[in-house]
C-alpha positions in Angstrom: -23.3 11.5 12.7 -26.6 9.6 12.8 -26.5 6.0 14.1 -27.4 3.7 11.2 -24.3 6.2 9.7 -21.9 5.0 11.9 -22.9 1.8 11.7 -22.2 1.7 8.4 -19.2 3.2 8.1 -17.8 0.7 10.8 -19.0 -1.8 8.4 -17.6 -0.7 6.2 -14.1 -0.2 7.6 -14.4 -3.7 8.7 -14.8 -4.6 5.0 -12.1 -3.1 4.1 -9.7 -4.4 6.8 -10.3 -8.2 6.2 -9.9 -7.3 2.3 -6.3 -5.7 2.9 -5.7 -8.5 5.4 -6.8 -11.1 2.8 -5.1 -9.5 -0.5 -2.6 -7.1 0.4 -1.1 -8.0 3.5 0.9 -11.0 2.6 2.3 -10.0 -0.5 3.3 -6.7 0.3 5.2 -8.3 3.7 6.7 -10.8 1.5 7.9 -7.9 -0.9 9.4 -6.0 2.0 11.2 -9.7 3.6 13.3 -9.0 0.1 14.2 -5.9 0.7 17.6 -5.3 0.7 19.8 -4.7 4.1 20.5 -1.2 3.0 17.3 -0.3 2.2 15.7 -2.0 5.6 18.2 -0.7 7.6 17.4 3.2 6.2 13.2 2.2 7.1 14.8 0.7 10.9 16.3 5.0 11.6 13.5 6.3 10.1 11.0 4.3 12.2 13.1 5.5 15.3 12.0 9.2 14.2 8.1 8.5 15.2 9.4 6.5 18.9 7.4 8.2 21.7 10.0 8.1 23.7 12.2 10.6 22.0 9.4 13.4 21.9 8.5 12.4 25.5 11.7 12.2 27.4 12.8 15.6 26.3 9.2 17.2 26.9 8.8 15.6 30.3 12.6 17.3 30.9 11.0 20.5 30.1 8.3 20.4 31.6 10.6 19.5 34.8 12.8 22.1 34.0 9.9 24.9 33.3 7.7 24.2 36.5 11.3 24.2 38.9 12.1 27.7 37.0 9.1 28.9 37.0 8.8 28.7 40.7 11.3 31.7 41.5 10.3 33.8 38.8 8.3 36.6 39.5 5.7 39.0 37.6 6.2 38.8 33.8 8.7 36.5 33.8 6.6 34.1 35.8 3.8 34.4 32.9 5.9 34.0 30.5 7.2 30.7 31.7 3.6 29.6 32.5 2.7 29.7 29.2 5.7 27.9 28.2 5.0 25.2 30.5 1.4 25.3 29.8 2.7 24.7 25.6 5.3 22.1 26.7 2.5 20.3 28.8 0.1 20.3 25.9 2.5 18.6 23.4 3.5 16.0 26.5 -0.2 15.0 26.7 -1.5 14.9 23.4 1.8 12.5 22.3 1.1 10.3 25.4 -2.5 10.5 26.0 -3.1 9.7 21.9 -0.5 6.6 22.7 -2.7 5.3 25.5 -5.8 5.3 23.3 -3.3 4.0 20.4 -2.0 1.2 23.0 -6.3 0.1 23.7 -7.0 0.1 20.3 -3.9 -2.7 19.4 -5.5 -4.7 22.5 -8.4 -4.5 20.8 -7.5 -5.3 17.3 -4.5 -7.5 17.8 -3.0 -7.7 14.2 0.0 -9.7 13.9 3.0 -8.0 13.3 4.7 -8.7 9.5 7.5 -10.6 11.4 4.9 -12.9 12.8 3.8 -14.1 8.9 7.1 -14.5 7.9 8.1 -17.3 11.2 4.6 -18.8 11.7 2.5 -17.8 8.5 0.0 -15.9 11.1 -1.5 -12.9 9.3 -5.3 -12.8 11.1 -6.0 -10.8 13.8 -5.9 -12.5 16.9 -8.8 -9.2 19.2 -7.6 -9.1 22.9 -4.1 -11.1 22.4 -2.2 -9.7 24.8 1.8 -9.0 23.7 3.9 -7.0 20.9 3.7 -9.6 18.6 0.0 -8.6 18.1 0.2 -5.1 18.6 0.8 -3.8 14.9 -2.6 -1.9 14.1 -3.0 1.0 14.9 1.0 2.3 14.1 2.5 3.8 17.5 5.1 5.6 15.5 2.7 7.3 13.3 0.1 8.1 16.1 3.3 9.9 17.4 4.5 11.8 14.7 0.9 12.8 13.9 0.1 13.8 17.6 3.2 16.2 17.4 2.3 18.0 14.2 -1.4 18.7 15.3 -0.2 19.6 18.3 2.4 22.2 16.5 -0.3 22.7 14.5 -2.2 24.4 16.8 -0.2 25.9 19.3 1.6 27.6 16.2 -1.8 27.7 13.2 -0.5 30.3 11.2 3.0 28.2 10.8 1.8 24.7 10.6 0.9 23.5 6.6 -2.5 22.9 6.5 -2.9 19.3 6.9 -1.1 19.7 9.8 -4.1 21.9 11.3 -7.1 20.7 9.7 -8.9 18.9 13.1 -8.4 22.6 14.3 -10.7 24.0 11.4 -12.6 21.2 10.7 -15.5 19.8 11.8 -16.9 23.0 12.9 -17.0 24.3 16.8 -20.3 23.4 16.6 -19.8 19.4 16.3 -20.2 17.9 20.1 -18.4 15.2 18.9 -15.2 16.8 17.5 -13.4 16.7 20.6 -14.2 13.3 21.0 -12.4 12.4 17.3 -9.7 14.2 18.7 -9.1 16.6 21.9 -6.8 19.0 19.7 -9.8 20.3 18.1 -10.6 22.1 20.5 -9.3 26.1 19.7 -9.7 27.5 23.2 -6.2 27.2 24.7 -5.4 30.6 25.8 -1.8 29.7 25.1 -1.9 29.6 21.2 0.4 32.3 19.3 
């Protein structure tokens, strides 16, 4: 991507952010306040499904568990367990590496969370406010979700739907900056099935 290209698309972004801050944002969290209990209380279990730490905890435990195996095991059974690790490790870093990024980027941004509006009537983005209440953009739960299906995606390409491996096919090898974008598309891992 050339220069003045990128400039312009981060215009453009920008653009596009202050209009859905300006026009969407408070009406659609005001729409959402009246919500009923049920219905909030459904979208309060189903946000717990993209919480890192319940892809994290488990893989770090198998990871743990795979490494202290791993180390009696001998000849194929050693391999075998090495490559399991290796695919365990994979998934563990690209949930909590893409979190970290994730985590820099709300720093950076510091959108007010819905809550926020509905106490204190704050919906601008307050850049480098340090705290959760400011931490809304990017979504954590998403990047989670996300970071596990691309990563399923391509330790496992020829089960994964395809949007859940496109970073793997597209852009081409041949873009230095795909890895960059994101590190999953990169299609070298010797562990891939």
């Amino acid at each position: 991507m050339t220069r003045p290209a990128l400039f312009l698309a981060l215009g453009g972004f920008l653009i596009l952010e202050a209009a859905l801050v300006l026009w969407v944002d408070r009406p659609f969290t005001l729409w959402a306040a009246g919500l009923t209990p049920m219905v909030r209380n459904v979208s309060r279990h189903l946000t717990l499904a993209g919480d890192s730490f319940y892809s994290l905890l488990p893989l770090g435990l198998a990871a743990i568990a795979l490494a202290v195996a791993r180390l009696r095991a001998t000849g194929d059974r050693r391999r075998h367990l090495n490559r399991q690790f290796a695919m365990v490790a994979f998934v563990f870093l690209a949930v909590a590496l893409s979190g970290l990024a994730v985590d820099g980027v709300k720093a950076v941004v510091g959108r007010p969370r819905p809550q926020l509006f509905l106490t204190d009537g704050s919906y601008l983005p307050q850049p480098f406010h340090m705290g959760f209440r400011y931490y809304s953009f990017p979504s954590g739960h998403a990047n989670t979700l996300v970071a596990l299906a691309l990563a399923a995606g391509c330790l496992w390409p020829r089960h994964a739907c395809p949007c859940c491996c496109w970073p793997a096919r597209w852009p081409p090898r041949g873009c230095g900056w795909a890895p960059i974008i994101h590190p999953m598309c990169l299609r070298a891992w010797p562990w891939r099935l």
